[in-house]
C-alpha positions as CSV (number, residue, x, y, z in Angstrom):
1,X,-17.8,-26.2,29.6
2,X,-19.2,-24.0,32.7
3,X,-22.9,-25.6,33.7
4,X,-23.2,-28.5,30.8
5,X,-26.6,-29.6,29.6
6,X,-28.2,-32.3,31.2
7,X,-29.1,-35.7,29.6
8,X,-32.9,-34.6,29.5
9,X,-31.9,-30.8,27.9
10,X,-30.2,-32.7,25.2
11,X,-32.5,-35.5,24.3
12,X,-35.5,-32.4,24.3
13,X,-32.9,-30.4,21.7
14,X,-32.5,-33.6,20.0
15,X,-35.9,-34.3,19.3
16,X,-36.7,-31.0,18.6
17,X,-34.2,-30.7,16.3
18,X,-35.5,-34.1,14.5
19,X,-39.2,-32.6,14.7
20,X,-38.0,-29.7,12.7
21,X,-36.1,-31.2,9.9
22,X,-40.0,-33.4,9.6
23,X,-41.7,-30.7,9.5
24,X,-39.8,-28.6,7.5
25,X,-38.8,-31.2,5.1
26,X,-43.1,-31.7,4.8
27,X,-43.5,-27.6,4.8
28,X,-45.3,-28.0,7.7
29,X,-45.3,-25.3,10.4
30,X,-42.2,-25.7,12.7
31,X,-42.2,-27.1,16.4
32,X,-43.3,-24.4,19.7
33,X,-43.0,-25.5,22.7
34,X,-44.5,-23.8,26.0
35,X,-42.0,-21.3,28.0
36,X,-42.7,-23.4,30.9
37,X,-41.4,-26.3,29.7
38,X,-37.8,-25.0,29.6
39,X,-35.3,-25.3,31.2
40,X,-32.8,-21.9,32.2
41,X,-29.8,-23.1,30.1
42,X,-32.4,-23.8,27.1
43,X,-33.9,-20.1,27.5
44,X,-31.1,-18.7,28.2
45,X,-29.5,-17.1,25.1
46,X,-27.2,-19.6,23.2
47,X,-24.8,-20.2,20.2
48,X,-25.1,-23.6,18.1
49,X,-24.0,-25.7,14.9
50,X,-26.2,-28.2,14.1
51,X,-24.8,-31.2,12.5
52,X,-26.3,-33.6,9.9
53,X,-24.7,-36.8,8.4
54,X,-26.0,-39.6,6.4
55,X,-23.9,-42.8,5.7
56,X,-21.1,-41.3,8.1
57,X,-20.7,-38.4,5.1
58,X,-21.6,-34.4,5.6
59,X,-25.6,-33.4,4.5
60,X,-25.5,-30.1,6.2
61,X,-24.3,-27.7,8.8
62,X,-25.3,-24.7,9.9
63,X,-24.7,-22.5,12.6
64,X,-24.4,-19.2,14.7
65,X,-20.9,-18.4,16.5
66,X,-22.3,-15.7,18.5
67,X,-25.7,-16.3,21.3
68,X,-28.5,-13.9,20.0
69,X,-31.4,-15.8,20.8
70,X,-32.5,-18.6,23.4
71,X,-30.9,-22.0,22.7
72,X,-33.6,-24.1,22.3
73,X,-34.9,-21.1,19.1
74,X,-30.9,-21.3,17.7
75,X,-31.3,-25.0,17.7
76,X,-34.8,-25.0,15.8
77,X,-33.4,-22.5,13.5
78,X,-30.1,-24.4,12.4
79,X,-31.6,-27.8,12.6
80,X,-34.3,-26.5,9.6
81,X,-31.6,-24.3,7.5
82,X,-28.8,-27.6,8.0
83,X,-31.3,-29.6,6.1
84,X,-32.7,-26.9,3.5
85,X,-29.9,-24.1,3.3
86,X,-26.5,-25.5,3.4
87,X,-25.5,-24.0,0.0
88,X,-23.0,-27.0,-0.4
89,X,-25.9,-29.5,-0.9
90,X,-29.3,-30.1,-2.0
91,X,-31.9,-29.8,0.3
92,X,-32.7,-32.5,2.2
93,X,-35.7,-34.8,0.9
94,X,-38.4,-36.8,2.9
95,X,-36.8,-40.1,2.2
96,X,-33.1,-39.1,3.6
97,X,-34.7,-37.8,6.7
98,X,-34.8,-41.3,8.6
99,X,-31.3,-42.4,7.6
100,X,-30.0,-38.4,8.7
101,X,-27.9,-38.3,11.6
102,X,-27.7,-35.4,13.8
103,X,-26.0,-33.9,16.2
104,X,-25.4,-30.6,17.8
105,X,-22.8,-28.7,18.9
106,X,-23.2,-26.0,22.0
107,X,-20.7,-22.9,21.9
108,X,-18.8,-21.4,24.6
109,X,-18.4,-17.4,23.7
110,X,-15.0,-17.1,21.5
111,X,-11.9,-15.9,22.8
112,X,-9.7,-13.6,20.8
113,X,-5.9,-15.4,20.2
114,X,-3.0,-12.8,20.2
115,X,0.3,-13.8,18.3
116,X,3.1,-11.6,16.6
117,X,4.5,-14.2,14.3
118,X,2.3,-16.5,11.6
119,X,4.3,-19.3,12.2
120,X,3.7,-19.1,16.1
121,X,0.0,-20.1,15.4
122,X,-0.1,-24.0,14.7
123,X,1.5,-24.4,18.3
124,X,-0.7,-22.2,19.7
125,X,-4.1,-24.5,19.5
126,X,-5.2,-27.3,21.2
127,X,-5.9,-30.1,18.7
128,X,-9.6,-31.8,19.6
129,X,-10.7,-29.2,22.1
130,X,-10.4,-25.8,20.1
131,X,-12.7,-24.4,17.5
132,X,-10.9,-21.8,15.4
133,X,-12.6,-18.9,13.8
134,X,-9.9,-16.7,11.3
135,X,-10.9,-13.4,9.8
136,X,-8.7,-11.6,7.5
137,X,-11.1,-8.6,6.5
138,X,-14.4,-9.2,5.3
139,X,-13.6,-13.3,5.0
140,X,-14.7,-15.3,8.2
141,X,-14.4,-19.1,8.1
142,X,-14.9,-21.6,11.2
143,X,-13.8,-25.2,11.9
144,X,-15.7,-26.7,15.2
145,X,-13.9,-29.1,17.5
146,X,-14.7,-32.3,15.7
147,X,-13.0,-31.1,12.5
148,X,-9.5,-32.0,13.8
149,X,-10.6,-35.9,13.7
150,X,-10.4,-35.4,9.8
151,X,-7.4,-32.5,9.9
152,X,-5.3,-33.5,13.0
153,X,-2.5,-31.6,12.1
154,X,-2.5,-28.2,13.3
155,X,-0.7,-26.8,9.9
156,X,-3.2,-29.0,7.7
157,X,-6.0,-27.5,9.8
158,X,-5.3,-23.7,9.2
159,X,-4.8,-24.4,5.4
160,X,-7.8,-26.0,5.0
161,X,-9.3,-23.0,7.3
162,X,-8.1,-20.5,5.3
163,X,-9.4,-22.4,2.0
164,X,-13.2,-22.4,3.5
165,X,-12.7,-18.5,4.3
166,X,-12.0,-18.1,0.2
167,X,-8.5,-17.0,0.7
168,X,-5.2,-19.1,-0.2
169,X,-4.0,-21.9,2.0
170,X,-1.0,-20.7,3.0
171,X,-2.2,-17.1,3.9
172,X,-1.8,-18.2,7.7
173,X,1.5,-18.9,6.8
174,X,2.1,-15.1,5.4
175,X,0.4,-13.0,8.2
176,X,-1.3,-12.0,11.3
177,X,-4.8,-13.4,10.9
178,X,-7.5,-12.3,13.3
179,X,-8.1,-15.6,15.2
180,X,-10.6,-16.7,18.3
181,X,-11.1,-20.4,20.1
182,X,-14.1,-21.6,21.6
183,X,-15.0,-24.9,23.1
184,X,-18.2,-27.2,21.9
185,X,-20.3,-29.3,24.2
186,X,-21.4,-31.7,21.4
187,X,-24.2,-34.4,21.4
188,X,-25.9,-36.7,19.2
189,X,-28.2,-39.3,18.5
């Protein structure tokens, strides 16, 4: 990734991100911070999932895949809707927070991926380094970089893709999907 984060940009996301999930856990107003405390890559406008795991299993993930607000305000935001929103789980309650582990994920804009033939696409994307977004109308679904630990096969990955989207597994299989890459700079606790 052009211009990575330094170590002290992500230990301030970090704890912000932690600071947020206490507060808004304790419906207590969330975290400011003064404009003069940060940095240009944390003002600057940028795209993020935030991450959160407890025992080494999924409690929530949320994200944007498009920049449309400073990084350090896209971070706040996902941090508090990973622990309250994620539809696939309850919200997170004051006890879980210490054991929660988080981490956060930094997106480079995506890049469209042309191919003619459905069965061209598996060879077309780089295990461990891509994230894959696939469209097919009004269905969007997205697996981030760190996915392909649990899906390493490229085949394996796209069903499972097109599952999340709502559509069959094997619809990757059948036709010309709209499909963009983009590259994570993930951290963590």
């Amino acid at each position: 990734m052009e211009n990575p984060l330094s170590e002290h940009e992500k230990d301030f996301l970090l704890t912000l991100a932690r600071q947020t999930i206490v507060k808004a856990v304790n419906q207590q107003p969330l975290p400011m911070w003064a404009d003069a405390d940060l940095t240009e890559a944390l003002a600057q406008k940028g795209a993020s999932f935030v991450t959160l795991t407890m025992d080494g299993e999924l409690r929530g993930c949320i994200g944007s895949l498009e920049a449309y607000q400073s990084l350090v305000e896209d971070v706040r935001d996902h941090a508090r809707q990973a622990a309250l929103e994620d539809y696939r789980f309850p919200p997170v309650v004051k006890a879980e927070v210490p054991k929660l582990h988080i981490e956060i994920s930094r997106l480079t804009p995506s890049a469209p991926l042309k191919y003619q033939n459905p069965g061209d696409l598996p060879s077309l994307l780089k295990p461990h380094v891509d994230g894959v977004i696939l469209k097919d109308g009004f269905r969007r679904a997205t697996f981030l970089p760190q996915v392909w630990e649990q899906l390493p096969v490229p085949e394996e990955f796209l069903s499972h893709l097109c599952a999340k989207m709502g559509a069959s597994a094997d619809l990757w299989k059948r036709k010309v999907l709209e499909v963009a890459i983009y590259h994570v700079e993930e951290f963590e606790e």
